[in-house]
N, C-alpha and C positions, 0 to 999 in steps of 0.2 A: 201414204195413201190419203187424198185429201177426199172428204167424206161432201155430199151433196148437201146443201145449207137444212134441205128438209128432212132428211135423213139424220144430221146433227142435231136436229129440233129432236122427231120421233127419241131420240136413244137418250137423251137429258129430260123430256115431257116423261117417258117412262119410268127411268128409274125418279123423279119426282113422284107420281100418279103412284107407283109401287109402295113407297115411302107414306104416303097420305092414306094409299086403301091398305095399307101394314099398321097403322098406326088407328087409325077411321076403324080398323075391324076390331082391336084391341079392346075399343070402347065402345058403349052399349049407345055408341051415336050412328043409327044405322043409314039414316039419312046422305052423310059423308061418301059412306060407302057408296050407297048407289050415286052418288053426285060424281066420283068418281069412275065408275063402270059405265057411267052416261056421259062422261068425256070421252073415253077410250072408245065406246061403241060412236059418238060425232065422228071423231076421228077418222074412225074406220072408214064410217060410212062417206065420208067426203072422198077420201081416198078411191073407196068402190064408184063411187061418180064420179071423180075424174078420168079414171080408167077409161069409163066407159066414153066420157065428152062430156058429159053436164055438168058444163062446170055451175049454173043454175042449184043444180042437186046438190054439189057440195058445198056452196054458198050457204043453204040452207040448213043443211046438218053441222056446218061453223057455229051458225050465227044464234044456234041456239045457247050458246057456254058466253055468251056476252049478252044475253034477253035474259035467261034465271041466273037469279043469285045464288051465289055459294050458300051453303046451310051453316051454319051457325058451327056446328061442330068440324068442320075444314079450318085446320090452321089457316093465315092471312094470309102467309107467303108462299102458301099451296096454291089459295084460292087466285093471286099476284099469277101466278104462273100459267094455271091454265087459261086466263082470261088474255096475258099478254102474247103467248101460241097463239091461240086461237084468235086473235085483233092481226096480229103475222101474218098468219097462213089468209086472213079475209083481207086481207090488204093487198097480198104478193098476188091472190086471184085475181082482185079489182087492176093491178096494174098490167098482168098479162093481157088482160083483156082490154088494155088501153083506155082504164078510166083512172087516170092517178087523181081525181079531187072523191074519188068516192074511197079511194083506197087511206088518202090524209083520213076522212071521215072516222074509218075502222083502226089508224092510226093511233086521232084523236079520244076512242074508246078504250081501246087499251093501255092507254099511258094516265087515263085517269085513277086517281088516289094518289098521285103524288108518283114520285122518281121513286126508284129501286138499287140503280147503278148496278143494275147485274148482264147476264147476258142477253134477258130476255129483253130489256131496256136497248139495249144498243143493237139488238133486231130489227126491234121497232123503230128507232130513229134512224138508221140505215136505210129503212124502205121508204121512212119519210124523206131523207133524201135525194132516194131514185123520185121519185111521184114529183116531189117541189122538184126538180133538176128536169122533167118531161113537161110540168108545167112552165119553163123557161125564169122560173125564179131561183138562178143558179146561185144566189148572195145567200138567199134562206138555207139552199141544198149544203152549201157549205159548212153552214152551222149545225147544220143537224150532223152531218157525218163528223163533225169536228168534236159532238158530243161524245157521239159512238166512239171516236175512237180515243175518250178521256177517261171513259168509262171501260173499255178494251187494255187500256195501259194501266189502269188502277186492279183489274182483275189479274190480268199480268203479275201486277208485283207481288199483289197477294199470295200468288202460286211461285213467285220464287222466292219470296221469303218465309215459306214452310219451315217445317220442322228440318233442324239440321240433321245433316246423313248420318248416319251408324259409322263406326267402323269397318263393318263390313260391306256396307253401300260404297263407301268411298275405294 
């Protein structure tokens, strides 16, 4: 069953968000926590406004997890995650809506601090693909997806050269 790209986001963002506010709650860093429960309520609430058609509304409830900073006590590559979701999901808006130079913009937010090569990295230059590829800069669009998919075969290999099988795996 192949799972919708947003739907693949939600179920990796949570167990992530679960992981940070399990971790966030542990320590008497209460901030995290709620930095965390103010992702998930974004979220949501984008979601509840798109339901409805605004997609204005859920622009809005994105755009907040890329305007505040992470708190201090959020691991890096928690705080890596929900800011590149969230530059995603305000990108993939911007380009349904047929503005792919506002969606590079939300691109260009989330890919800052440097590469990650994970999967939220190759999200995001995926979308910068479609957006440069609708602006007719198909030579750029290539590069970008030509990252995405260095970084897709690097994660690849990772996961098949795990831990070798048991005995009774095999």
């Amino acid at each position: 069953m192949k799972l919708a790209p947003r739907i693949r986001s939600l179920i990796l963002l949570g167990a992530l968000l679960g992981a940070a506010l399990a971790s966030a709650c542990g320590s008497e860093d209460r901030p995290a926590a709620t930095y965390v429960r103010e992702t998930r309520a974004a979220h949501a609430a984008a979601d509840r406004a798109l339901e409805r058609g605004d997609r204005e509304g859920a622009l809005a409830a994105l755009r907040f997890l890329l305007e505040e900073r992470a708190p201090e006590g959020l691991a890096p590559e928690d705080a890596w995650v929900i800011r590149a979701d969230a530059a995603y999901r305000l990108a993939e808006l911007e380009l349904g809506a047929g503005d792919p130079e506002a969606a590079l913009a939300w691109i260009e937010r989330g890919l800052e601090g440097g590469a990650r090569a994970d999967l939220f990295e190759a999200n995001l230059l995926v979308t910068r693909g479609r957006a440069l590829e609708a602006l007719g800069r198909d030579v750029e669009a290539a590069r970008a997806y030509h990252e995405a998919l260095v970084i897709n075969d690097e994660l690849l290999g990772q996961t098949l050269e795990g831990p070798e099988p048991s005995e009774e795996e095999r």
